[in-house]
N, C-alpha and C positions, 0 to 999 in steps of 0.2 A: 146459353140458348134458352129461348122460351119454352116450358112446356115440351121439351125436346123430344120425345120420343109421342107424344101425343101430337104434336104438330106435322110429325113427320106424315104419322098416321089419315092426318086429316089434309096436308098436301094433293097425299096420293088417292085418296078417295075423298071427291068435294063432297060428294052427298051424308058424310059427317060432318060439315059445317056448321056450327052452329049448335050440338049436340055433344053433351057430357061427355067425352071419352076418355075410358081408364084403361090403362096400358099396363098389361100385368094380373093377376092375385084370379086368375082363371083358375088354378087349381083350387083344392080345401085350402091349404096351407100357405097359398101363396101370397106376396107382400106388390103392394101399388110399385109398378116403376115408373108410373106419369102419370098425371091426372090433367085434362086442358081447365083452360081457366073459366068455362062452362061447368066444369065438375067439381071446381075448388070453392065454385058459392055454396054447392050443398055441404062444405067439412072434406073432402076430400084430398088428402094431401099423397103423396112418395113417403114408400117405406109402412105405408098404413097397412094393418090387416086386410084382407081383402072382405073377409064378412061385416068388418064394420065398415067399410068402403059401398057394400051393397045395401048394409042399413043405412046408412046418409042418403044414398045416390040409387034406389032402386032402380031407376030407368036409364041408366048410366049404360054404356058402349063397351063393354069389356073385354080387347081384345089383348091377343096373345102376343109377347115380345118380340120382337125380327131383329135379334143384335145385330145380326149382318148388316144389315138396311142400316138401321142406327150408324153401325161403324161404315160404312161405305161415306155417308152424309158427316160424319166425325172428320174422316181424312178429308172432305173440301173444304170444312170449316178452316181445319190447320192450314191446310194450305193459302186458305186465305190470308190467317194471322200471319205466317211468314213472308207475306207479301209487304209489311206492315215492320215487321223486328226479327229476327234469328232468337232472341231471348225470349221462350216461353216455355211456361213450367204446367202443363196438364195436368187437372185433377182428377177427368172422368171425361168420360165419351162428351159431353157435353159443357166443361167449363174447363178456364185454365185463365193464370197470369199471365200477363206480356209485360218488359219492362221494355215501354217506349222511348226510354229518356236521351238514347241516342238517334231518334227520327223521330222525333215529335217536331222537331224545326223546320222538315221536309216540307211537311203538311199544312205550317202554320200556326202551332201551338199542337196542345195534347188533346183539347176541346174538338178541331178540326180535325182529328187523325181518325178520332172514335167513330167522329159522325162519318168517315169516308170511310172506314172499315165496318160499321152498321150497314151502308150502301151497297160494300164486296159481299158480302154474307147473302145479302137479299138477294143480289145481281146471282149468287153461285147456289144458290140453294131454291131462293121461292119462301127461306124462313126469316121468322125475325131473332134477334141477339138482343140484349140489353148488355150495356157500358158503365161500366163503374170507374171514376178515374180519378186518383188519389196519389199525395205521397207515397203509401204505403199498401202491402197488400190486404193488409187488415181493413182499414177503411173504404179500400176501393170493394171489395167483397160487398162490405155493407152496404154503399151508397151503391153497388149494382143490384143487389136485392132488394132495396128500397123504392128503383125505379122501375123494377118491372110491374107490366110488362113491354117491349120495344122502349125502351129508356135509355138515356143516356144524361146521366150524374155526375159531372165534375166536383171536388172538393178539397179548395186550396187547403194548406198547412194551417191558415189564420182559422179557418171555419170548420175544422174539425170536431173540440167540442160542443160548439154550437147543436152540430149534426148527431153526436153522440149522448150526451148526457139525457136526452130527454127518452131515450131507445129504452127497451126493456129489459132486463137481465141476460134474457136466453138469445138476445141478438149476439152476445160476446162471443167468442170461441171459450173455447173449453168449458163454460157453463150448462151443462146437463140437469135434466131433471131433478135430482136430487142434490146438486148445489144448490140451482135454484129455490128449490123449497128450504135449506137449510140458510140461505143469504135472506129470502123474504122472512123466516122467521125471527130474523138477528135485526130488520130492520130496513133493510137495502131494496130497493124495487125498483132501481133507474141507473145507468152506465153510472149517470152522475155520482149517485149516492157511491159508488166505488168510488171513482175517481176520487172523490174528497174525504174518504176514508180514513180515519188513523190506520198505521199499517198494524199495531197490537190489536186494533180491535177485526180487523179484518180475518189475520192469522187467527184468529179465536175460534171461525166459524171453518176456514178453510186450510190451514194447516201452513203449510212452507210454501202453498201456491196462491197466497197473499200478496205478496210483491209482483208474481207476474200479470195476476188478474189484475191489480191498480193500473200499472203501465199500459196493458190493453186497455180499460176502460177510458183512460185518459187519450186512449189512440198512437200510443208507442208503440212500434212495430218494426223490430231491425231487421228480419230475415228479406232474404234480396227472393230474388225472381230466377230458381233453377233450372234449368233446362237440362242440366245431366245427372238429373239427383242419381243415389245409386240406392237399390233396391235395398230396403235392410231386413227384408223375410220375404218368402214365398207361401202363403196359405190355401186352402180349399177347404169349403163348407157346404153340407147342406141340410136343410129343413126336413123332416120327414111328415107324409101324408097324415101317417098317423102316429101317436107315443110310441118308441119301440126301446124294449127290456134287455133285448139281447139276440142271439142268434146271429146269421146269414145277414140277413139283412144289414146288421151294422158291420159285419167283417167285411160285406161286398161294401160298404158305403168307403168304409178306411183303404180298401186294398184301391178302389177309383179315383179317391184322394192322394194317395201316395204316388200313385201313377204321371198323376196330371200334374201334382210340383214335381216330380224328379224332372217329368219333360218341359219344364219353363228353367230347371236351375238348366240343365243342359244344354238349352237353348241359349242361353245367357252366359255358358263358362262359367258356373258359379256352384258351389261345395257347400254346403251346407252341417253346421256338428248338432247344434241345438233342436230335438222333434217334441213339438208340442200337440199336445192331445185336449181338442177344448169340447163339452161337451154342456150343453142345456137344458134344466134338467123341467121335466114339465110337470114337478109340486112346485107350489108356488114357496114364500115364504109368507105363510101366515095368508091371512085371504082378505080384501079390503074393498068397500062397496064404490071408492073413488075409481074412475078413470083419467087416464092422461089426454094430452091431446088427439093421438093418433088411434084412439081405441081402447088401448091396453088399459090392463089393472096396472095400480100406482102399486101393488107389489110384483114386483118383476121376478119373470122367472130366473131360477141361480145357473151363474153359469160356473163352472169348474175348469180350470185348467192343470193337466198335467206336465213334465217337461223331463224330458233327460237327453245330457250332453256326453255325444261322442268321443271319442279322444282324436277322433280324425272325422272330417268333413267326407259328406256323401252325396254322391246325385241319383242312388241306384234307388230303384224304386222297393223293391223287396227289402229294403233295410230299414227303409222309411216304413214300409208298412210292419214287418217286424216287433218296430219297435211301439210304433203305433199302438198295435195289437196288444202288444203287452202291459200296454200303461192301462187300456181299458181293461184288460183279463182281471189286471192288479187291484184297480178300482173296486171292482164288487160292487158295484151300484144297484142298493133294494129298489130304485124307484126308478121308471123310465123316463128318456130324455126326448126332445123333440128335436134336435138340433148335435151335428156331430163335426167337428171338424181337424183336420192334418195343416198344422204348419212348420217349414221347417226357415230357423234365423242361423245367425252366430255363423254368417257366410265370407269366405275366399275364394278367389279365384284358384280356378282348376289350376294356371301352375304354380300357383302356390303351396299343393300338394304333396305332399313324400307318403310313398307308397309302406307300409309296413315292412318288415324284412321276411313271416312267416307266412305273410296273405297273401301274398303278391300273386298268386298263380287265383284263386277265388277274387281277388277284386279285379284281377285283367277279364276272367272268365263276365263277370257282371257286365264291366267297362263294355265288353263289345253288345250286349244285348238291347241295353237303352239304344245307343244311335244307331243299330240297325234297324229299332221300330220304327225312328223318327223318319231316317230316311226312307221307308218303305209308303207312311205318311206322306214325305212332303211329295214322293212320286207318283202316286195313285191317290192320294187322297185322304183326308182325314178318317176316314169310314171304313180306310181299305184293314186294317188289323189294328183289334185291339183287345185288351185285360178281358177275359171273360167273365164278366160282371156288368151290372147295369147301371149307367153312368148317371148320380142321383142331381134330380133337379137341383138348380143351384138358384141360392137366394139373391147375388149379387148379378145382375144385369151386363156389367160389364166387363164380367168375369174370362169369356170369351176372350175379348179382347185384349184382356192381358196374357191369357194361354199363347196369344198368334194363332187362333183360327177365324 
């Protein structure tokens, strides 16, 4: 989708038409979750600091999220694309794969399917979509963000290099900042220059993910189009307003975290052994008068992660945070962090469970206290009881929507 959650925004109120609007980073600490394409000529991108968002774009529109509205506008999208294939793989409220290759003959080719699926979008929403359509999901990605905005991109098998080589580093997946600068200083600055790569010299700069960066660069891409992929962690994070050292504050941030993964593994039937404790910390590493694209200093803040694994899988929230707890008590951290987060992976299905032989009476006792909350939730309402703590803003937008509310 274009501009998705800013477009929503200027749908429903025309009298932003035409006007910068940034969607998100209202609080101190908050990060862009849209900018319209009004507001991407002054430097404004997603994911941006929100203060450098206001130094680009002063006179910019800056309103507050409505996941709901987003996800209300998300499920007609879908529903359109399964109008279209049964095979699609969701990335975010806002983009996903479809593998057409079983109804693209419907329609007349894959060229005619996009443009009459660009048509349902507009027809069901009032939005526009940009179409990327490709061998592969790797190329279709790009040739769809190459043609926004309202676009639509075919690119046969034969013109794939064509389309790629001349592209820039950071268009590739897995290329980040920091490969980036380490590929431009070995010499590399175009898809191409991988693609034609010696693979010793490449390994030299990137290690063992040599060989796979070439084959992307070259636009080899074998992974198919999911539609039941299966979750492999459960995380929650959030940003704090301000540095915080320790105290209440990060025990209520951990125990609000533990809460809201135990209630999606539950949701889902799923067990959880491995609790990870990720934590960012707000000294820099060394201090550097560069910035990146999006704001930041080109030395980024450290992130730390801690981890310990079960010997049995858990969906109880008090064990998650337990442990949670402990890994930060253990930690000692002289310096404060800005950013805290509860993930739990190393997941089974609930029956694939065996009960301990000494617990068993303490984990039935747990067992009933989660899905009595949930159901008390799905009866009354999200709002009707919950952890007495304060549920900390969260940095991911579409975060919501993967809890199921």
């Amino acid at each position: 989708m274009d501009a998705f959650y800013a477009s929503i925004e200027e749908r429903d109120r025309p009298e932003l038409r035409g006007k910068p609007i940034i969607v998100g980073a209202v609080a101190a600490r908050g990060v862009v979750a849209a900018a319209s394409y009004e507001a991407r000529k002054y430097g404004v991108r997603s994911a941006m600091p929100g203060f450098r968002a206001r130094e680009l774009c002063p006179n910019g529109v800056f309103l507050p999220a409505d996941i709901k509205k987003y996800a209300r506008v998300s499920e007609q999208v879908h529903r359109v694309f399964a109008e279209f294939t049964p095979v699609i793989e969701p990335l975010a409220l806002d983009e996903a794969f479809l593998d057409i290759s079983g109804s693209a003959h419907l329609y007349g080719g894959a060229r005619a399917l996009a443009q009459r699926l660009k048509e349902r979008v507009r027809e069901a929403t009032q939005l526009t979509i940009s179409c990327g359509v490709a061998p592969n999901k790797l190329v279709a990605k790009i040739a769809c963000s190459l043609g926004k905005p309202d676009g639509l991109r075919c690119v046969a098998a034969t013109d794939i290099r064509e389309l790629l080589d001349p592209l820039p580093l950071r268009r590739l997946l897995g290329v980040g900042p920091v490969a980036e600068r380490a590929l431009r200083a070995a010499g590399f600055e175009t898809l191409g220059d991988l693609a034609r790569a010696e693979l010793a010299a490449l390994a030299a700069v990137v290690g063992d993910r040599a060989a796979a960066l070439g084959q992307l660069a070259r636009g080899e891409d074998e992974r198919p189009v999911q539609s039941d992929r299966a979750p492999k962690s459960y995380g929650e994070e959030n940003a704090f307003e301000h540095d915080e050292r320790a105290g209440p504050v990060i025990t209520q941030a951990l125990t609000s975290h533990a809460h809201a993964v135990a209630r999606r593994l539950r949701r889902d039937g799923l067990l959880g052994r491995t609790i990870t404790l990720k934590m960012r910390l707000a000294k820099r590493h060394g201090t550097s008068p560069n910035r990146t694209a999006d704001g930041q200093d080109a030395a980024r803040y450290p992130l730390l992660t801690r981890a310990r694994t079960l010997a049995d899988g858990t969906d109880d929230a008090a064990t998650i945070r337990r442990v949670a707890i402990e890994l930060w008590d253990a930690e000692q951290l002289a310096v404060p962090i800005r950013l805290v987060g509860v993930t739990v992976s190393n997941l089974s299905q609930v029956a694939a469970q065996q009960l301990g032989l000494f617990d068993a009476k303490d984990a039935a006792r747990s067992a009933k206290l989660g899905p009595a909350l949930d159901a008390i939730r799905a009866r009354f309402g999200e709002q009707a009881i919950h952890v007495a703590t304060k549920d900390p803003q969260k940095i991911t937008p579409s975060l919501r929507k993967k809890r199921g509310e």
